[in-house]
C-alpha positions as CSV (number, residue, x, y, z in Angstrom):
1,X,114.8,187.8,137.2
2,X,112.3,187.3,134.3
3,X,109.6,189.3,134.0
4,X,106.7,187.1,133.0
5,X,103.8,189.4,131.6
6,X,100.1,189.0,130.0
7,X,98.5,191.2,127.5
8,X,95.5,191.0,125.2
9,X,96.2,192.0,122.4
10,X,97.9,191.2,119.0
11,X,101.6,189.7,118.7
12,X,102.3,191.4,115.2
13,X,102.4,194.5,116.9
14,X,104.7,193.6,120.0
15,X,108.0,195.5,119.9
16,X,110.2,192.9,121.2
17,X,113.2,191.3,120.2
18,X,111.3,187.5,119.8
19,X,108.2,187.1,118.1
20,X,107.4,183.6,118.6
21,X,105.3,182.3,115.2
22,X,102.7,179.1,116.4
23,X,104.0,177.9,113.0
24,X,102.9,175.0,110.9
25,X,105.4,172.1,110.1
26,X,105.9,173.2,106.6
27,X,106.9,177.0,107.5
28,X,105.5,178.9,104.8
29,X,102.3,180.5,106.3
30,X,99.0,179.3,107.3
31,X,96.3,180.7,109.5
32,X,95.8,182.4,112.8
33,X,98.5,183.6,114.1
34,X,101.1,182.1,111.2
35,X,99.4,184.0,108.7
36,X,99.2,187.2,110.3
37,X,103.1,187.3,110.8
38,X,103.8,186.1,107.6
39,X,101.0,188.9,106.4
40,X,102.3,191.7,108.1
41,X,106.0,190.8,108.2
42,X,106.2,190.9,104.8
43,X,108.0,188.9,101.9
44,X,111.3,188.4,103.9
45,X,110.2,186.0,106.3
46,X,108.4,183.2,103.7
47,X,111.8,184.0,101.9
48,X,113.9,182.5,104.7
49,X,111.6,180.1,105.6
50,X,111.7,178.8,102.3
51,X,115.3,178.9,102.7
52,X,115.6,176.8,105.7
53,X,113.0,174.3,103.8
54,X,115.5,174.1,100.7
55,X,118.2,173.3,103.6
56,X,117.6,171.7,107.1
57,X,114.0,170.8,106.9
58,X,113.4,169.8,103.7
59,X,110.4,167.5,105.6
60,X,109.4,170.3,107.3
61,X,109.9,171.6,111.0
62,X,109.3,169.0,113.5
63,X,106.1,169.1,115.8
64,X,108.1,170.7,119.4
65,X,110.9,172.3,117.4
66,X,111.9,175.8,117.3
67,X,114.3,177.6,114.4
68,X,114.3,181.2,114.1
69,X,114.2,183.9,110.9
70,X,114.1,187.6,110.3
71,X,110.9,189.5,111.0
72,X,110.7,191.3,108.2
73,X,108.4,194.4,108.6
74,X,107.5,193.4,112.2
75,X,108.2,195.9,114.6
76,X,111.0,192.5,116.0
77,X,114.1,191.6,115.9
78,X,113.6,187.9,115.1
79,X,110.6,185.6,114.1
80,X,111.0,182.2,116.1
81,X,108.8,179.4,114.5
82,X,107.8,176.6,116.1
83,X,105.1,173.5,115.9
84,X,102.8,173.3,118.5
85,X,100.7,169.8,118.4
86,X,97.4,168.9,117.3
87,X,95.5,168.3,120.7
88,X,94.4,164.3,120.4
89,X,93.1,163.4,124.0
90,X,93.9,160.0,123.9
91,X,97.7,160.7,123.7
92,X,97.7,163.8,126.5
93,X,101.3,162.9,127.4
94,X,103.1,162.7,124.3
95,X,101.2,165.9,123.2
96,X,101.4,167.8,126.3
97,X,105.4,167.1,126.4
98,X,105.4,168.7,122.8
99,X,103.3,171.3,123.8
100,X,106.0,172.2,126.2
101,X,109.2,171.8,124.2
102,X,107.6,174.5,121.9
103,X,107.9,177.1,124.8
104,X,111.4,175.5,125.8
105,X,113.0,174.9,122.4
106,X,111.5,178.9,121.6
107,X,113.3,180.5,124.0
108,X,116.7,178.7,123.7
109,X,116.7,179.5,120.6
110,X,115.7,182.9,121.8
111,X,119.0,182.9,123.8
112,X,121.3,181.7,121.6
113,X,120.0,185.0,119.0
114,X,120.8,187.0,122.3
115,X,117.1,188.3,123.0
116,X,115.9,190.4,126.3
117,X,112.3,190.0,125.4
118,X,110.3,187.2,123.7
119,X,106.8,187.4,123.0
120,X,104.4,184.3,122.9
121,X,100.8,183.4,121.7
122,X,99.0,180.7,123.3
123,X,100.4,177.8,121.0
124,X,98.1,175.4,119.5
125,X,94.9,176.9,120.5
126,X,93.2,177.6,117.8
127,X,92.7,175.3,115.0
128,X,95.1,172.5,116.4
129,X,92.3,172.6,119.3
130,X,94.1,172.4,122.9
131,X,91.8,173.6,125.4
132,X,93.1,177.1,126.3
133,X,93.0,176.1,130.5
134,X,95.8,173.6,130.1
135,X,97.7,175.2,127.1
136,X,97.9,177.7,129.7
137,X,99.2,175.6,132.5
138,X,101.5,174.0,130.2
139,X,103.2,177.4,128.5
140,X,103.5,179.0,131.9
141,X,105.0,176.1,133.6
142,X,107.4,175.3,130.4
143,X,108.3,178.8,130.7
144,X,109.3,178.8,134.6
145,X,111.1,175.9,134.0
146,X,113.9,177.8,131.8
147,X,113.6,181.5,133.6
148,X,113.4,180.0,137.2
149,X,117.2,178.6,136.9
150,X,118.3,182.1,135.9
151,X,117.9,183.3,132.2
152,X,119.5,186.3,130.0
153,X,116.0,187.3,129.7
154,X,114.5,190.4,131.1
155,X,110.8,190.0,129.9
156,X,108.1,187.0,128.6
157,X,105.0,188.4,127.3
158,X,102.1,185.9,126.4
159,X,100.1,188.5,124.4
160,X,96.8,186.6,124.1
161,X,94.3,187.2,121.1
162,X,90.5,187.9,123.1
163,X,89.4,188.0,126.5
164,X,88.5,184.1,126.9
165,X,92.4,183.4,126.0
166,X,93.8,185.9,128.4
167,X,91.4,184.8,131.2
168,X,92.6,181.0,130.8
169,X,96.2,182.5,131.4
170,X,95.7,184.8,134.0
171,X,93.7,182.2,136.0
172,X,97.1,179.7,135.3
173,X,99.3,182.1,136.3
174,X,97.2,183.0,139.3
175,X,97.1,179.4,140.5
176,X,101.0,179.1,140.1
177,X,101.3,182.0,142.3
């Protein structure tokens, strides 16, 4: 059974086999969290992602998508980027849905590399502006949804960046439970 786990803290430091990278479409570094990986994983992870846009996603990395690289000078295994969704209220479904197939499409590809332990940020939180309550609801019940039917997977960790974001989730997970 998965272990699903929250910690505050920061995900560059998380020694884990997945790092999971709230990426921008053109995966080559940005802000928040995509710039702190790309910061402190070093040189080897903009090299691959260039890479990947030079082969398969020459337009980018589609919004819900997942594709995964080295991590560099992370203490990881693997770097799994994917697009979370700007937050647009007045189309909550679509949006939602691709909120959740980043948590989905993350840790199949998660899988596939063979990794025991994945580690998560809240996904579109921050400048892409999804309230943290559902973006909470919506990773943990995206997540249940692939490590409830049986998974390879020994541990999830949403590792949360402040004490509002790890509140939101601890109150989601508490109301699943």
């Amino acid at each position: 059974m998965t272990r699903i786990t929250l910690v505050e803290g920061d995900i560059t430091e998380q020694r884990v086999d997945v790092v999971v990278n709230a990426a921008n479409t053109s995966l080559l570094g940005g802000g928040g969290v995509d710039g702190a990986i790309h910061r402190k994983g070093g040189p080897e992870i903009l090299a691959e992602c260039r890479r990947l846009r030079a082969s398969h996603y020459g337009k980018g990395l589609p919004v819900g998508r997942a594709v995964a690289t080295t991590a560099g000078r992370l203490p990881a295994r693997w770097v799994v980027h994917t697009v979370g969704p700007v937050h647009l209220p007045e189309e909550y479904e679509e949006r939602a849905g691709l909120l959740a197939s980043c948590y989905r499409e993350s840790l199949r590809v998660a899988a596939e590399l063979g990794a025991r332990t994945v580690a998560f940020p809240a996904i579109s939180t921050g400048v892409y502006r999804w309230p943290l309550e559902d973006a909470a609801r919506i990773a943990l019940a995206a997540v249940a949804e692939v490590t409830d039917g049986g998974s390879e997977l020994e541990e999830v960790r949403f590792v949360l960046f402040g004490r509002e974001a790890y509140g939101a989730f601890e109150r989601a997970a508490e109301q699943r439970s």
